[in-house]
C-alpha positions in Angstrom: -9.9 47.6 -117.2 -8.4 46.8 -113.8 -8.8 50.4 -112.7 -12.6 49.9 -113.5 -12.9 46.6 -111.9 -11.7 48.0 -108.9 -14.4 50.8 -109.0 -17.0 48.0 -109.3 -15.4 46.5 -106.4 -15.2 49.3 -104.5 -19.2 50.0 -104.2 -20.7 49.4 -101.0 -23.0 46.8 -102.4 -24.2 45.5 -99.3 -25.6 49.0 -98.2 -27.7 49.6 -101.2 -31.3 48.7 -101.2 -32.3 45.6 -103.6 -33.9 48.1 -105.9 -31.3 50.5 -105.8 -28.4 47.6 -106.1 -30.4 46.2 -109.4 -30.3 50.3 -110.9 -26.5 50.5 -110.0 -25.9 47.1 -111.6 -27.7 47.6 -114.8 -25.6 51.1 -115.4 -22.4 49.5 -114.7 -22.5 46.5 -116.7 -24.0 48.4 -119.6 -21.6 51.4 -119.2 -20.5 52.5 -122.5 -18.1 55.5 -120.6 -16.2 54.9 -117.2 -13.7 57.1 -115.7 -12.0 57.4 -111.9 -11.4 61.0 -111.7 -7.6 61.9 -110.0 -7.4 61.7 -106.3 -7.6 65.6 -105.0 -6.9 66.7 -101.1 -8.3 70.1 -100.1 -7.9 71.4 -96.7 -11.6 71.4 -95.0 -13.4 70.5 -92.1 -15.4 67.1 -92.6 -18.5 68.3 -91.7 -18.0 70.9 -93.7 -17.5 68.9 -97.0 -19.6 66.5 -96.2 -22.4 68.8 -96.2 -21.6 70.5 -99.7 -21.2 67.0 -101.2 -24.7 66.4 -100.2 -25.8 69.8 -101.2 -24.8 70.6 -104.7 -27.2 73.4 -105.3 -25.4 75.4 -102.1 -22.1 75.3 -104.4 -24.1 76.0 -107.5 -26.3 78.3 -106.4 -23.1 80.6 -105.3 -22.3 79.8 -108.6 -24.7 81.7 -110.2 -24.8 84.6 -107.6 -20.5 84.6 -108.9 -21.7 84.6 -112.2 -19.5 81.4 -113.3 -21.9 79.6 -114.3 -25.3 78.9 -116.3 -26.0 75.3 -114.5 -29.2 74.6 -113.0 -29.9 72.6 -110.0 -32.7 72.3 -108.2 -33.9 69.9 -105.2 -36.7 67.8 -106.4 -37.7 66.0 -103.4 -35.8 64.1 -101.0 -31.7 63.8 -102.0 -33.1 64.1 -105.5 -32.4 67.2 -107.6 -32.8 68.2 -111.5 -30.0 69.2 -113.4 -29.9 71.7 -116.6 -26.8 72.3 -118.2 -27.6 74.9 -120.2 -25.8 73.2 -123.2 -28.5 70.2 -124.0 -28.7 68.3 -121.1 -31.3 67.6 -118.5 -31.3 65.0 -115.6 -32.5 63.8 -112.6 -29.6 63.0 -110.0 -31.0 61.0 -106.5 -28.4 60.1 -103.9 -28.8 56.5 -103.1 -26.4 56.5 -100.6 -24.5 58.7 -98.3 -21.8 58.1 -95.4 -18.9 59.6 -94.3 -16.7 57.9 -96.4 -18.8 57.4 -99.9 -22.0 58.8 -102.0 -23.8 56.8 -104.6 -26.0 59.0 -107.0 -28.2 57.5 -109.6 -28.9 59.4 -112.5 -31.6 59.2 -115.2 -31.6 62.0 -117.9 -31.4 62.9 -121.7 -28.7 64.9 -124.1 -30.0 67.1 -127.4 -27.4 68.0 -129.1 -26.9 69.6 -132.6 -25.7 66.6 -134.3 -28.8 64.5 -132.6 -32.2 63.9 -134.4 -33.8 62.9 -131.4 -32.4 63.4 -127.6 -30.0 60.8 -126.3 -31.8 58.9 -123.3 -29.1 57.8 -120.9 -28.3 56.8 -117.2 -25.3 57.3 -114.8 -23.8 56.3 -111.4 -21.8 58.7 -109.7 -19.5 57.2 -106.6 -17.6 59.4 -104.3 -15.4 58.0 -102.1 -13.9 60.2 -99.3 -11.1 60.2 -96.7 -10.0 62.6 -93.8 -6.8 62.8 -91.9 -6.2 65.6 -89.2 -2.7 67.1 -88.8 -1.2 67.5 -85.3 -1.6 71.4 -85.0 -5.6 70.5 -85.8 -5.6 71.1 -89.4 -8.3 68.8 -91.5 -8.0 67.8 -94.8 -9.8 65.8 -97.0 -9.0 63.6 -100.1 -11.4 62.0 -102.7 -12.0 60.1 -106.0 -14.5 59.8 -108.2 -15.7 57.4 -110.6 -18.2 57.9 -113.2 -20.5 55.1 -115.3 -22.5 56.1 -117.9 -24.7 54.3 -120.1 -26.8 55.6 -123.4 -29.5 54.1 -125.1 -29.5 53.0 -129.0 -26.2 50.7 -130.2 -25.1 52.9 -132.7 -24.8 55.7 -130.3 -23.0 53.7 -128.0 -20.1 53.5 -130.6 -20.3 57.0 -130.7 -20.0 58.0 -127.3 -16.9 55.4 -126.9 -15.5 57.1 -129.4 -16.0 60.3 -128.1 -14.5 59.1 -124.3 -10.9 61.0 -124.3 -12.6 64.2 -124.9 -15.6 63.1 -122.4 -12.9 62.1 -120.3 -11.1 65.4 -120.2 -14.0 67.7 -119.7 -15.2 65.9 -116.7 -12.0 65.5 -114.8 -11.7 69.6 -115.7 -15.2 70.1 -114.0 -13.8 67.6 -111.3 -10.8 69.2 -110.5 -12.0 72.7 -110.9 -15.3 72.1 -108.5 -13.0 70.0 -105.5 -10.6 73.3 -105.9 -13.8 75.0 -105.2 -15.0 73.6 -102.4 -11.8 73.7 -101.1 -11.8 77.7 -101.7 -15.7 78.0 -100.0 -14.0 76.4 -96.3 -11.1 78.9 -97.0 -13.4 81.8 -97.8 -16.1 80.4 -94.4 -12.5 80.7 -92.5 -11.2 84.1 -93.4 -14.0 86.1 -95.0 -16.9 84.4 -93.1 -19.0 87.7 -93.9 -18.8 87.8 -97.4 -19.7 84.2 -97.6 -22.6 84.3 -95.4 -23.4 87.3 -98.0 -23.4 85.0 -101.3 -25.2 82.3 -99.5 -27.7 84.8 -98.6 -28.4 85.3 -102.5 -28.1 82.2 -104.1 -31.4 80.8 -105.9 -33.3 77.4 -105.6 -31.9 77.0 -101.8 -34.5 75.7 -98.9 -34.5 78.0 -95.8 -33.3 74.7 -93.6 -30.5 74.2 -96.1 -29.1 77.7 -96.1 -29.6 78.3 -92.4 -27.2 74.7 -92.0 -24.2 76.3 -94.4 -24.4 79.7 -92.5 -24.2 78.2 -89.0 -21.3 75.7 -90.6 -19.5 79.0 -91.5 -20.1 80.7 -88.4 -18.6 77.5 -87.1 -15.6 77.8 -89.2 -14.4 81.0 -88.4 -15.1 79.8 -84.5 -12.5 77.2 -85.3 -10.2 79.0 -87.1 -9.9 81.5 -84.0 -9.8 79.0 -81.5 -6.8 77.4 -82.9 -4.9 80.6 -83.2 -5.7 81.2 -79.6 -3.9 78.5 -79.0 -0.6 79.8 -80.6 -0.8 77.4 -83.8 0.5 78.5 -87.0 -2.7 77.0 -89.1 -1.0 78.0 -92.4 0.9 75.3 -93.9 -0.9 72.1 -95.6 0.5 68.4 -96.8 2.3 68.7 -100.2 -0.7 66.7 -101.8 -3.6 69.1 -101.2 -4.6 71.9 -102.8 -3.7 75.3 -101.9 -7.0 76.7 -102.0 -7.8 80.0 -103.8 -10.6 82.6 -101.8 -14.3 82.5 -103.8 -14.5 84.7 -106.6 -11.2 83.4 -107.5 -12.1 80.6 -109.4 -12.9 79.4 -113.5 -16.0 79.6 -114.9 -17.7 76.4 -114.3 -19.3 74.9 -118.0 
């Protein structure tokens, strides 16, 4: 219970529009699932990060193009996109709010399952708050937590789903984990293989041409980086003991 008060607490209230704040509220007093996801550190440029945080379909589409996947995303409009799961459930996902340091999404959707007679209506709120810190030698790393409301329609359903939370619970810190390992193996990848990246992104489906030509300048700019700082006689290879040591893409579990 603390833990989850200290989520509530830790929204940026004040920033969200009066329409947006009222959404936000309703979902988090009704919640019938919460759950802060484990602090993860991945070695990435913030600019970098920030720009795959605040375009999902970029990491899904070279998802699909990988093969790891059968999610759907698709921009629907400005900072709004739809989501298909491929195993029952659709949604709509709009980021409310986006800085540096935290995202606010709002989510509206539905889940038909095989033990459902009729879909399951529902709403989420997704907040993402993010730190950076820099190492002498120039190396960036980044560090986030997530924390997750969600609230379905119907009472009785509600008792379901609560009872239902540890395995909810587990699945979605799996997808956590395994997609903030990812992004830390795209900035790896943008460093090392810049090419091959630049390749996948080519490929991947349901991308805008603006959106796409942003990720392949921010890799171009990677590997820039990466060979700047070894010009400067900098080792560049060891990390902090907390972050992940990042894997290359095509490396990586199948995303559900």
């Amino acid at each position: 219970m603390e833990t989850r008060e200290a989520a509530v607490r830790q929204i940026p209230w004040e920033k969200l529009s009066p329409n947006n704040r009222q959404r936000v509220l309703q979902v988090v007093n009704r919640a019938a699932i919460f759950r802060r996801m484990p602090s993860r550190a991945i070695q990435c440029e913030p600019d970098f990060y920030r720009f795959l945080v605040e375009n999902p379909d970029v990491v899904v589409g070279i998802w699909q193009v990988l093969g790891v996947t059968k999610i759907r995303l698709e921009p629907r409009g400005p900072n709004t996109f739809f989501l298909d799961d491929a195993a029952g459930t659709v949604a709509q996902l709009q980021y409310i709010l986006g800085s540096p340091s935290c995202h606010v999404l709002y989510g509206e959707g539905q889940y038909s399952g095989p033990l459902m007679l009729r879909p399951l209506q529902g709403r989420c709120v997704i907040v993402v708050n993010s730190s950076y810190i820099r190492e002498k030698d120039g190396t960036a790393y980044v560090s986030a937590t997530l924390d997750l409301f969600v609230q379905v329609d119907r009472g009785g359903i509600e008792l379901l789903t609560k009872a239902l939370n540890p395995l909810f619970g587990t699945m979605a810190e799996n997808n956590y984990r395994q997609t903030f390992a990812f992004l830390g193996a795209l900035y790896r990848t943008a460093v090392v293989r810049g090419t091959a990246l630049r390749h996948l992104a080519s490929q991947a489906p349901n991308i805008s041409p603006d959106v796409r030509d942003k990720f392949l300048t921010l890799v171009a700019e990677a590997g820039r980086r990466e060979s700047a700082r070894l010009q400067q006689g900098e080792d560049g290879t060891t990390g902090t003991e907390t972050a992940e040591k990042p894997a290359l893409v095509g490396e990586t579990e199948v995303i559900r």
